[in-house]
N, C-alpha and C positions, 0 to 999 in steps of 0.2 A: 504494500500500500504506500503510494507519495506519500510524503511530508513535505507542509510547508514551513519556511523557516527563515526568522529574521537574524539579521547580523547587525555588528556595531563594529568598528576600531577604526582608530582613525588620530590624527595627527601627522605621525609619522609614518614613512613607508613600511617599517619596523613592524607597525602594528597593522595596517593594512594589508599587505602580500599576504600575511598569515592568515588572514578574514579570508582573501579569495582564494587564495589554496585549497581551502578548507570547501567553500564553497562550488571549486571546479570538483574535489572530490564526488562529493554530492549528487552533483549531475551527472558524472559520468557510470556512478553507480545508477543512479536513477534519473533518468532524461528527465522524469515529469515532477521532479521537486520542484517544487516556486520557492524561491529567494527572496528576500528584500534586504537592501541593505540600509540602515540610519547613518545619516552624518550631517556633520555641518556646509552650510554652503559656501565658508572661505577656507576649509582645512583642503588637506591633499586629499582626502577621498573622494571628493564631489568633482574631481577633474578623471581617478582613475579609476573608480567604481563603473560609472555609464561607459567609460570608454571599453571597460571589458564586456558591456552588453548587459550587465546585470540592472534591476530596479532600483533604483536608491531615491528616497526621503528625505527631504532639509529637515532637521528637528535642532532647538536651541540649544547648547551645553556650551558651555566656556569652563578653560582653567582654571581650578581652585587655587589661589595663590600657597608658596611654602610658610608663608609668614602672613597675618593678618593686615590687610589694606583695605582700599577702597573698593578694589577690585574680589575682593570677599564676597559685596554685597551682590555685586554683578553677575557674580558665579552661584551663588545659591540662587540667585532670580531668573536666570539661567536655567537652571536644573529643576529648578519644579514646574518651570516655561515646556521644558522639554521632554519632563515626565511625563504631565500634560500631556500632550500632543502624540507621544510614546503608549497611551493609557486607549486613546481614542483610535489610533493604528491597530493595536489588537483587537480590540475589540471589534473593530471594525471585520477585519480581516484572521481575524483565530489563528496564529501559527503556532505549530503543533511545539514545537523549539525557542528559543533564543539563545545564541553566540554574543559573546563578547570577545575580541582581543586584545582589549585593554587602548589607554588614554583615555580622557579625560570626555570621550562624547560618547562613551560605553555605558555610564552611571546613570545618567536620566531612561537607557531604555531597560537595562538590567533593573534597576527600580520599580518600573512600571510593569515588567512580568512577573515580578515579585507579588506587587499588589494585583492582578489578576490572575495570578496561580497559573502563569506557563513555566516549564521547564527550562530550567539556565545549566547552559554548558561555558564555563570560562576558559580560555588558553593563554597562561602566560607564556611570553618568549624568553623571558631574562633568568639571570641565575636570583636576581634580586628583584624581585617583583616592583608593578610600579602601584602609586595609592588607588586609582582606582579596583583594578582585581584585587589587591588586598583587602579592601574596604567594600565589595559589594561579595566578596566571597561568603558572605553570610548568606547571602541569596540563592549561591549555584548551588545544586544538586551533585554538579562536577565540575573537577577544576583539572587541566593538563597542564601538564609541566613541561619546559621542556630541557630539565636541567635536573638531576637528579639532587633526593636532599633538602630540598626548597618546603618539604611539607608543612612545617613549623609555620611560616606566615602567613598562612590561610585557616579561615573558621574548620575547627575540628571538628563538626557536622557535614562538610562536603566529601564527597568522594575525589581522591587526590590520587592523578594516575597518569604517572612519566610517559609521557610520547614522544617527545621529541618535536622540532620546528619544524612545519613543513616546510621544502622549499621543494622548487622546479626539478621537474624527472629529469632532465638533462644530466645536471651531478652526478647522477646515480650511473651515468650511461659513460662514462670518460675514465682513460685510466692515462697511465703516467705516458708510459713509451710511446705510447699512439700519439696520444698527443703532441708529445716532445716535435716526435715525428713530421705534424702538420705543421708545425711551425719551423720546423726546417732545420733543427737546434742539436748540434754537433754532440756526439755521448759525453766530451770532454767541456763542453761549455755549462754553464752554472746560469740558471738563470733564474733571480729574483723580480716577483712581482710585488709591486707597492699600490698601495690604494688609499688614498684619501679621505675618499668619501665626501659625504658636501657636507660633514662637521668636524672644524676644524682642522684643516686638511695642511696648514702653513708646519705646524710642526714637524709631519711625514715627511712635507717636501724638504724642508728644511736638515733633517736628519738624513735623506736621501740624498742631496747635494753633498751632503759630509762624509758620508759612506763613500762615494763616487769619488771624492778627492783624494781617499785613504786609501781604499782599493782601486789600482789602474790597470789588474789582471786584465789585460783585453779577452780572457775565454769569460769572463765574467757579462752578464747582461743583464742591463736594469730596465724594467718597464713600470714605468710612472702613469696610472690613471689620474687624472686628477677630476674630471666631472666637466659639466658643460659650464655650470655659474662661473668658476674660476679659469677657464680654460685662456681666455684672452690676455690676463694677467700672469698666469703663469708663467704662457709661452714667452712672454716681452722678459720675465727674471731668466730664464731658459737660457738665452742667448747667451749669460754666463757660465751655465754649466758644464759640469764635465762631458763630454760630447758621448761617452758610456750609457748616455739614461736617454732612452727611447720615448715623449715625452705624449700619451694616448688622450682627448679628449675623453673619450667614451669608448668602451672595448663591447662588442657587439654579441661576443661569445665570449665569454667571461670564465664558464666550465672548461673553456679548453688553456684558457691560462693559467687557471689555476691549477688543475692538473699537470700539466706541463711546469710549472716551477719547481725550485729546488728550494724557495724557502719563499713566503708569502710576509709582507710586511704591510700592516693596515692598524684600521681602529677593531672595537671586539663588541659591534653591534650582534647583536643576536643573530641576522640572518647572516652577515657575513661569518659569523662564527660554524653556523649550522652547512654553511657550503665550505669554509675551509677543511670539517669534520669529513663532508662526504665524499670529498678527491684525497684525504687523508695529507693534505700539505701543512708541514713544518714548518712553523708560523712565531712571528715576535710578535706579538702583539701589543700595539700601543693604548691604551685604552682615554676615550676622550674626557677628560678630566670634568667636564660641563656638564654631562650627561645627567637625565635624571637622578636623585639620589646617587652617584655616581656608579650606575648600577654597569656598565661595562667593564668597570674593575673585576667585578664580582664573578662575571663572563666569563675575562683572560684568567681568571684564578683559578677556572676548573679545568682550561688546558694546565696551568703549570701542576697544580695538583695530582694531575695524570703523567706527569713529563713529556706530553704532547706538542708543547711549548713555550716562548718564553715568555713572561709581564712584565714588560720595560714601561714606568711611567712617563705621561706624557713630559713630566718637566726635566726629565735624565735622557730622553729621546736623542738631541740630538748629541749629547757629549758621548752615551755609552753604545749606538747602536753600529757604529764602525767597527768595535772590538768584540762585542757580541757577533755580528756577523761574521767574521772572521775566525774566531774561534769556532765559528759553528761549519763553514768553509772546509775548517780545515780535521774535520772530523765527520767524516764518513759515517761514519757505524752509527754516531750519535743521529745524525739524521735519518737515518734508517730507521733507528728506534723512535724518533719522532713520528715519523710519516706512520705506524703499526700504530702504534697508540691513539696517536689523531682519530684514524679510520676506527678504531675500537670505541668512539665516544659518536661514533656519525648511526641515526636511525635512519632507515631511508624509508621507510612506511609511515612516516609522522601523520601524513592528511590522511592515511584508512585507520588507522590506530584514534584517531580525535573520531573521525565521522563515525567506527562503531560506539564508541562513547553517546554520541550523537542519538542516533538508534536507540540507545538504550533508555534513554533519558525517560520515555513514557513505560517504561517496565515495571 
């Protein structure tokens, strides 16, 4: 029998992909599930929700501030605006379900299935939860994780059950040599990929430029994403660089780079985490020090916990990551043991693992 079923997350892409993963599952188990998804109409959902084809919903929710301000009142006026509005969507429409994957515009619909007695399934991505799952996990019935451990900061009445991040089949489909292969990249060449990301990205680069001075092995190769926001900026600092660092606006197949490296140097967002896991690459991870509750520390702490890899903070970045590198260069076996362990923390069934969750919810 379909189910229909509403989603929320939204803010960050962090928190979005993992709402439509979840939701491509869905359909592809069952073509006739209907979907909705809630969001705000200035956040990043309302641009990439419709463009995947799915329903999506303007409902109010804004940021609860860390600290008490004006913007307090905004956000509870906000939230009972959008519970509201959340209250009357169910009803209107019955969905057998509701998803949440967390930020701050999850809380007014998770609320409002609460008060009309639908079933809440929550997904955190982080090793460190963000406030809303934490604070509406009193509501779910289930809560996935995707980080093992984490049980502790959710309501000990929900059912709490390790899945892992969904991301894109692709990871799952790539391995080292093949890759290596398409890219052209000699058995003897080393090749480091870097990533940015579009949060706080100066430090990477920065620390990259500084690797690249230290190291002038020419079998060495650095590939530098930096993103589309930064891209014009970059390239004009560029000009100074070591001419080593290949410098990508945007990498189109991203599974085959990172497969293909010999050591992965980024921030330790949840999804990037969960694709370094799934090609099992040996990774330094910088973690971005801004971040919510600085929950990407939290992240990189479960690779090094596993010796998968390494958590260089972002303010040691650019002084220690040349001799980090290089030590790791220059040790074989140790990366080996990287790359085993990595792959040992990678699920690759995370979106059928959450959707029988899913399923279960009216049992």
């Amino acid at each position: 029998m379909s189910i229909k079923v509403f989603l929320a997350g939204g803010g960050t892409s962090g928190h979005i992909h993992p709402a439509t993963a979840i939701a491509d599952e869905l359909k592809k188990q069952d073509p006739n599930t209907e979907i909705l998804f809630c969001g705000t109409a200035k956040g990043l959902e309302s641009q990439i929700i419709p463009a995947q084809g799915y329903a999506f919903e303007v409902i109010r929710a804004s940021q609860l501030p860390m600290k008490p301000s004006k913007k307090t009142f905004t956000a509870i006026k906000d939230f009972r605006a959008g519970k509201k509005m959340c209250r009357k969507l169910i009803r209107e429409q019955k969905p057998d379900a509701v998803i949440g994957t967390g930020g701050f515009v999850c809380s007014p619909l998770i609320a409002a299935a609460h008060k009309e007695k639908v079933p809440i399934l929550l997904h955190e991505q982080n090793a460190f939860p963000g406030r809303s799952n934490r604070l509406m996990s009193r509501y779910a019935k289930t809560v996935c994780t995707s980080f093992p451990g984490i049980e502790h900061y959710f309501n000990k009445k929900a059912k709490i059950v390790y899945t892992g991040n969904p991301i894109r089949g692709v990871f799952a489909n790539v391995d080292h040599v093949s890759c290596r292969a398409q890219l052209g990249l000699q058995e003897d060449e080393f090749l480091i990929l870097a990533m940015g990301g579009s949060l706080g990205a100066r430090t990477v680069n920065e620390a990259i430029v500084e690797l690249a001075k230290q190291c002038t092995d020419p079998k060495v190769k650095i590939i530098l994403s930096v993103g589309k926001q930064r891209y014009k900026e970059v390239m004009e600092e560029a000009k100074n660089w070591p001419k080593s660092i290949q410098v990508f606006e945007y990498i189109q197949n991203p599974e085959v780079y990172l497969a293909a490296c010999d050591l992965f140097i980024g921030r330790a967002g949840a999804i990037t985490c969960a694709e370094v896991q799934a090609v099992g690459a040996p990774s330094v991870l910088i973690p971005y020090p801004y971040a919510a509750q600085d929950h990407q520390t939290y992240n990189a702490k479960t690779f090094e916990d596993a010796n998968a890899g390494v958590l260089l903070p972002d303010a040691q970045a650019v002084e220690k990551l040349p001799g980090i590198v290089m030590e790791l260069m220059g040790n074989k076996e140790k990366l080996g043991d990287m790359r085993k362990k990595t792959q040992e923390l990678a699920i690759y069934d995370a979106a059928e693992r959450i959707v029988k969750e899913v399923r279960a919810l009216g049992k």
